[in-house]
N, C-alpha and C positions, 0 to 999 in steps of 0.2 A: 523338283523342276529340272529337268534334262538344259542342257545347253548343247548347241551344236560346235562348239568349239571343242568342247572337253568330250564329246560324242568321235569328232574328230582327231582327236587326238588318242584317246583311247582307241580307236583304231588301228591306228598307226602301229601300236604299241607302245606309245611313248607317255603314258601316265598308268602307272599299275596300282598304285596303289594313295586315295586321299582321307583327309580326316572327315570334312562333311560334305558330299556330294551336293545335295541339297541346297544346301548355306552358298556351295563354291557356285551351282549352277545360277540363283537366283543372282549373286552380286555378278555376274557376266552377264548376265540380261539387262539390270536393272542401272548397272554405270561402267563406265570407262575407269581402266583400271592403270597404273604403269606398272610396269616391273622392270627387271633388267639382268645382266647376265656380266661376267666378266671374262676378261682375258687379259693375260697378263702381255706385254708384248717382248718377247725371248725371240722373234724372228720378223722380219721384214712383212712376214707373212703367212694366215693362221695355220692352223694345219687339222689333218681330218677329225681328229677330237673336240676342235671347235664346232662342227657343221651341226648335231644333232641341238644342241643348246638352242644356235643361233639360229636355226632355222624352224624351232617351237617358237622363238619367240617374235620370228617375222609370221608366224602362223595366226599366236596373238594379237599382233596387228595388221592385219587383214580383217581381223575379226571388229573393229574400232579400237584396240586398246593401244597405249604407247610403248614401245621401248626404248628404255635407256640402256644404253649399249657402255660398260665402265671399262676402260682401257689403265690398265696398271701403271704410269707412267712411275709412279715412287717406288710402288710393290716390287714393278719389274729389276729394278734398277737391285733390289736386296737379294732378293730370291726368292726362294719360297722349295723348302724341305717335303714337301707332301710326296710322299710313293717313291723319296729318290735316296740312293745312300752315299750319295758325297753332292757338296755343296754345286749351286747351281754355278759358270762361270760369268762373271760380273763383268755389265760392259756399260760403256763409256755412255755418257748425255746424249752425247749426239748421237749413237747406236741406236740407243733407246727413243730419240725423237724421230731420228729415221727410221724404224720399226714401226711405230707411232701414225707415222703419216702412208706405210705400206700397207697397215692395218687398216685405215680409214679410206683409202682407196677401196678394197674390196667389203668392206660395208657400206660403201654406197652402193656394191651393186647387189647388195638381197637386201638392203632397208629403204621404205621411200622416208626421207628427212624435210618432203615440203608440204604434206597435207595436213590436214589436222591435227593427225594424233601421231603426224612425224618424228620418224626415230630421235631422240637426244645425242651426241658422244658425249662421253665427259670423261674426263684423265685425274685420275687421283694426285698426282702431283702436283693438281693445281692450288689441292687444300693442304694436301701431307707436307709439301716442299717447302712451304711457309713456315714450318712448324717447328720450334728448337726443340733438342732432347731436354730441355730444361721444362719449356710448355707441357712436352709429352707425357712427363714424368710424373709433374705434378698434374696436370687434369687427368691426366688415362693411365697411367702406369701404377697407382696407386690402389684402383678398383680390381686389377687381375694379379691373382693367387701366384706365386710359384707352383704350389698344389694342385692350381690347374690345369698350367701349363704341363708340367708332367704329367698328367693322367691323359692328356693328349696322345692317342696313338701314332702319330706320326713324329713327334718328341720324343717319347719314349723308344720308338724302335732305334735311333737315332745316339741314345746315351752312348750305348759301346761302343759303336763306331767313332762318334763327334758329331756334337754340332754347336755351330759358332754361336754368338751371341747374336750375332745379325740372324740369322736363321731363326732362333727362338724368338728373337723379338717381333719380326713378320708372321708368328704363327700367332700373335694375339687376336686376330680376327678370320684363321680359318676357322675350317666347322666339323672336324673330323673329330 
């Protein structure tokens, strides 16, 4: 079963490769789906690495489905080691909230937020920032490996040079 979403998008060039075409086309037909995409917020404002994500997934909704659009407020604030070989520079609350809010200005203007299936924001520091290294440790820090954190290629490349523990400890939920 074709869908015209993933007919258009394949177009595009922006889906090469899925696991069930079939499976994916009927559940777009057949219900509203959400997804979401992130960004971490490092500037006032996104930049062109953002656009292809964000604008598949206002493609998405267009189509009826939702997006939840996740804005890093805690992630941002650590860093995050992916592709980079010295630690990201750390900035302040208020940096971070006024990035925050320069980000949210320009997704309103490619998401509509009042229809139906109206984009979401939502900021991880709402749930992270809550949250003690004591909580963390014992609920979530217990379930991931050293062993896997190393075998992590973006860790790993990272050994010789350094990376901090803040950095490894933000790598628990990339996907490299």
């Amino acid at each position: 079963m074709t869908n015209e979403l993933i007919q258009d998008l394949q177009w595009r060039g922006l889906l090469y490769q899925q696991t069930d075409e079939e499976g994916m086309g009927k559940l777009l037909n057949e219900q509203k789906i959400s997804l979401y995409c992130g960004v971490d917020p490092t500037a006032d404002s996104m930049h062109i690495g953002h656009i292809v994500p964000l604008l598949t997934l206002r493609r998405f909704q267009m189509h009826g489905h939702q997006p939840i659009l996740l804005v890093g407020g805690a992630t941002g604030m650590i860093g995050d080691p992916s592709g980079r070989n010295e630690e990201r520079q750390l900035q302040t609350t208020e940096q971070i909230d006024r990035n925050v809010e320069g980000i949210k200005v320009q997704m309103e203007q490619i998401f509509d937020f009042k229809s139906e299936n109206g984009a979401k924001m939502v900021n991880n520091r709402d749930w992270i920032g809550a949250m003690s290294v004591i909580e963390f440790l014992r609920d979530y820090g217990k379930l991931i490996s050293v062993n896997y954190m190393l075998a992590k290629d973006s860790v790993a490349s990272r050994l010789e040079t350094g990376i901090s523990f803040t950095e490894f400890f933000v790598h628990i939920d990339s996907s490299d």
